[in-house]
N, C-alpha and C positions, 0 to 999 in steps of 0.2 A: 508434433514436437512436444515434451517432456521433462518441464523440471520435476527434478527427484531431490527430495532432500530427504537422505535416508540418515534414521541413529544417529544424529545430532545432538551430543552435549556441549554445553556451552557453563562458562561462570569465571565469574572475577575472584582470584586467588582461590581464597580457599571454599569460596560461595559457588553451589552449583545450582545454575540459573534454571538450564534448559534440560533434560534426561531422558534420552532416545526417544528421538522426536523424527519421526519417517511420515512421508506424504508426496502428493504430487501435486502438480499445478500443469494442465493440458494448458495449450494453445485454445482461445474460444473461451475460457473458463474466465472467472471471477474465483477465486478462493479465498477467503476472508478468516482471520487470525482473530479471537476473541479469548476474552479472560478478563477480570476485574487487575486492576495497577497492581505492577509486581508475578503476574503470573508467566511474566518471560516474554510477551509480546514482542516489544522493540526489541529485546535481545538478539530473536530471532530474524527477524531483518535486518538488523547489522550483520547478523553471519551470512545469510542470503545475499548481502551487495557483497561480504570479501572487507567488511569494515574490523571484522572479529575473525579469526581462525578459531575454526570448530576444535574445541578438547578430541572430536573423537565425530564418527561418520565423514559422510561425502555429501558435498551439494553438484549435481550432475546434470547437465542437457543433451539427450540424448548419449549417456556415458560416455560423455565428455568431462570431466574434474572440470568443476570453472576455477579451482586452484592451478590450473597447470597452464590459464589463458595468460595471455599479456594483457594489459588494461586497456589495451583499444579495440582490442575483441571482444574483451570482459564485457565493454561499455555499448558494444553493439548487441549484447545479448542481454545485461541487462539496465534497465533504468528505473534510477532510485529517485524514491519525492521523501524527503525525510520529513520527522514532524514540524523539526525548527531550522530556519536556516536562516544563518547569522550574514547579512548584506555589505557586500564591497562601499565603500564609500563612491557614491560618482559614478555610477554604472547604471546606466538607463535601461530601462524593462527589458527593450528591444534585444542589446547586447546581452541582457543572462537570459533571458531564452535563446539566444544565438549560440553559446555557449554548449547547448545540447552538441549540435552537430558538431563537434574538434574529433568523434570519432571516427568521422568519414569526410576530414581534411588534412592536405597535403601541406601547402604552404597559407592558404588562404580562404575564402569562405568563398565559395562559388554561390552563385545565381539560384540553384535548387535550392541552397542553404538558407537564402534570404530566404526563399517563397515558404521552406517547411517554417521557417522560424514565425513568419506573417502566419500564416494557416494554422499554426498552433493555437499562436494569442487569438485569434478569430474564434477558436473552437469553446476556450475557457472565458470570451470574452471580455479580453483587455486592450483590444488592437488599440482603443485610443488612450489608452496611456504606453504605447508605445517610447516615449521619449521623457516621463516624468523618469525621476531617478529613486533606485530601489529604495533606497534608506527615507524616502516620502511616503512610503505606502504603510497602509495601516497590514493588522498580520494578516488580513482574511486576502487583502489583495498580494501580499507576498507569495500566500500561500497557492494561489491559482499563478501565480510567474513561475514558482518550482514546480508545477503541474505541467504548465506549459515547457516548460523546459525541456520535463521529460517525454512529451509526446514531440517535439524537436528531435529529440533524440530519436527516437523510431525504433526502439528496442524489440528485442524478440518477447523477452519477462518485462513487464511491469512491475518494480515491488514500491507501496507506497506506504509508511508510519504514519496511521491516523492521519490522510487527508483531507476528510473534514473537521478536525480540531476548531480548527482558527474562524471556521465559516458561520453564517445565520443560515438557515433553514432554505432559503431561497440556494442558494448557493451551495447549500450542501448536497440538493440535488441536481445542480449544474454538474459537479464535481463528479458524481456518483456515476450519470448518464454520460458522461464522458467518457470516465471507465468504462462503461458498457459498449461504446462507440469505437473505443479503444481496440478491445476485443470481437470485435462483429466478424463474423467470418473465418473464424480463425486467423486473423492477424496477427493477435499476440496474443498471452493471457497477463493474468495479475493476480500478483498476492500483495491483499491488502491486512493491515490492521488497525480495526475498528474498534471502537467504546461501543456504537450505537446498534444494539441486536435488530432493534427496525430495519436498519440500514443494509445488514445485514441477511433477515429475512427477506428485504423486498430487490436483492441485487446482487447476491451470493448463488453461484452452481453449486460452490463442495462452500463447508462452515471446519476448521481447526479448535476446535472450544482446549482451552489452556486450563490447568488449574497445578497450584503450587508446582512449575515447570513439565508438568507430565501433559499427553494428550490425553485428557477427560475423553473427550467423542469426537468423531470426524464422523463426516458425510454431508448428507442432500440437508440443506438448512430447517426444514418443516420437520425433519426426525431430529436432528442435535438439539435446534432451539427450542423449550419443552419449560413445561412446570417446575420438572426436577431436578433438570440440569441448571436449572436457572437458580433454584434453591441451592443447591451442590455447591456450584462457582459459586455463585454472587453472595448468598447469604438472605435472599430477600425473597418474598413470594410473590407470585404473577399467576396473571390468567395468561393464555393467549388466545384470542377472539379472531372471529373475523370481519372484514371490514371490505369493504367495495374494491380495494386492493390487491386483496390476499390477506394473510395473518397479519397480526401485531401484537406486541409485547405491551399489554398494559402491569403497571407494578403496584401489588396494594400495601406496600411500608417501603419505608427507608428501610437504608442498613444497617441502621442502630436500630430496627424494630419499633421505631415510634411510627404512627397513624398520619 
C-alpha cells in the first residue's frame, strides 16, 4: 500500500508555500521531510492530514483521493501527531490516548479499545501516568500522549510534525524507535518532519530535503544528506563522517558563519 502525494501546491493567500511537490511514502517505509524553518515542512503535513486543501494535486492511497473519504475512514488511514497540541482542561492521559480509537467505535469503547489504548502508553512509556491529567505534564510528556494516541489509533499512514521537538535525547530516541516499530513489517509507513538530519540519517528509508517550497532532492538518506545539500538548504557547512552507527552530520559554523 502507497501514499502518493503527487503536484502539491499549497499557500496562504497570496503566498505560495509548497510548488509541485510529488512523492511517496510505502507501507515499511520511514520518510522524513526536511528543510531549515519556512521551507514548507509543516505546511505540507497539514495537507497530508486534510488540515489544508491542496491549491492544486492529489494526495492518494492506493488511488484512492483521501479528499473523497469521510473522516472516519480518513482517520483509519491516517494518523496525525502534530508539533503542538493545545490540552482539554481535566482529561487524564489514559482518556486522550483513548481518544485515538472513536474511529473504530460505535456507541462506546470496547475491551480491545482499552487494551490498544494500555499497549500504546506501554510502548512510549507513560502507562504510569495513566491517570495524571493532561494539562500537568511538562511538553516532552505531552508530546509522547499525542504519539501514543496515534499508535491507538492504528492507522494505515503515520504523519508526524517534528516529533521530537519537545523531547531530551533519551526520548528522542524512544520516539524515533517507535516509529520504527511502528512500521516493522509493513504495518504502516510514516511521514515524518524532522529538524534533526541525524535523526534522519540514522532512521529514514527515502529523505524529502525542502528548500524555498520546491523538492531540493529526494531519495535513500546517505545520497540526499551531503556537504552540498547541506550547504544549499541550510547555509552552513558540514562534514559527514562516520561513526560506529553509520554517518553523522557534524557542522563546523553557525548560520550566521561565525566559528
Amino acid at each position: 500500500m502507497t501514499l502518493t502525494i503527487e503536484g502539491i501546491t499549497q499557500g496562504y493567500g497570496s503566498n505560495i508555500v509548497l510548488k509541485d511537490i510529488s512523492f511517496e511514502v510505502k507501507k515499511g517505509q520511514i520518510v522524513s521531510v526536511l528543510g531549515p524553518n519556512g521551507s514548507g515542512k509543516s505546511t505540507l503535513i497539514r495537507t497530508v492530514c486534510g488540515m489544508l486543501k491542496p491549491r492544486a494535486g492529489t494526495i492518494c492511497v492506493e488511488d484512492k483521493d483521501l479528499s473523497s473519504m469521510d473522516r472516519k475512514d480518513f482517520s483509519k488511514m491516517i494518523g496525525y501527531v502534530p508539533q503542538k497540541y493545545v490540552p482539554s482542561d481535566y482529561m487524564t492521559v489514559f482518556d486522550a490516548v483513548l481518544i485515538g480509537r472513536a474511529p473504530y467505535m460505535s456507541w462506546s469503547y470496547s475491551e480491545n479499545d482499552m487494551i490498544a489504548a494500555e499497549e500504546a502508553m506501554e510502548k512510549v512509556g507513560i502507562f504510569e501516568l495513566a491517570e495524571r491529567y493532561i494539562n500537568d505534564l511538562s511538553g516532552g510528556q505531552m508530546q509522547k500522549v499525542v504519539l501514543a494516541r496515534a499508535l491507538a489509533q492504528d492507522p494505515q499512514f503515520y504523519v508526524l510534525d517534528e516529533p521530537t521537538s519537545a523531547l531530551d535525547l533519551k526520548n528522542q530516541m524512544v520516539a524515533m524507535n517507535t516509529m520504527r516499530d511502528m512500521v516493522t513489517d509493513g504495518k504502516a509507513g510514516a511521514l515524518v518532519a524532522l529538524h534533526d538530519l541525524n535523526l534522519a540519517l540514522h532512521f529514514s528509508d527515502c529523505v524529502v530535503m525542502l528548500k524555498d517550497g520546491n523538492v531540493y532532492a529526494k531519495g535513500d538518506p546517505y545520497d540526499v544528506i551531503n556537504e552540498k545539500s547541506i550547504r544549499d538548504v541550510y547555509g552552513v557547512e558540514s562534514e559527514i563522517m562516520e561513526g560506529r552507527e553509520g554517518r553523522f552530520v557534524h557542522v563546523l559554523e553557525k548560520i550566521n558563519g561565525s566559528q
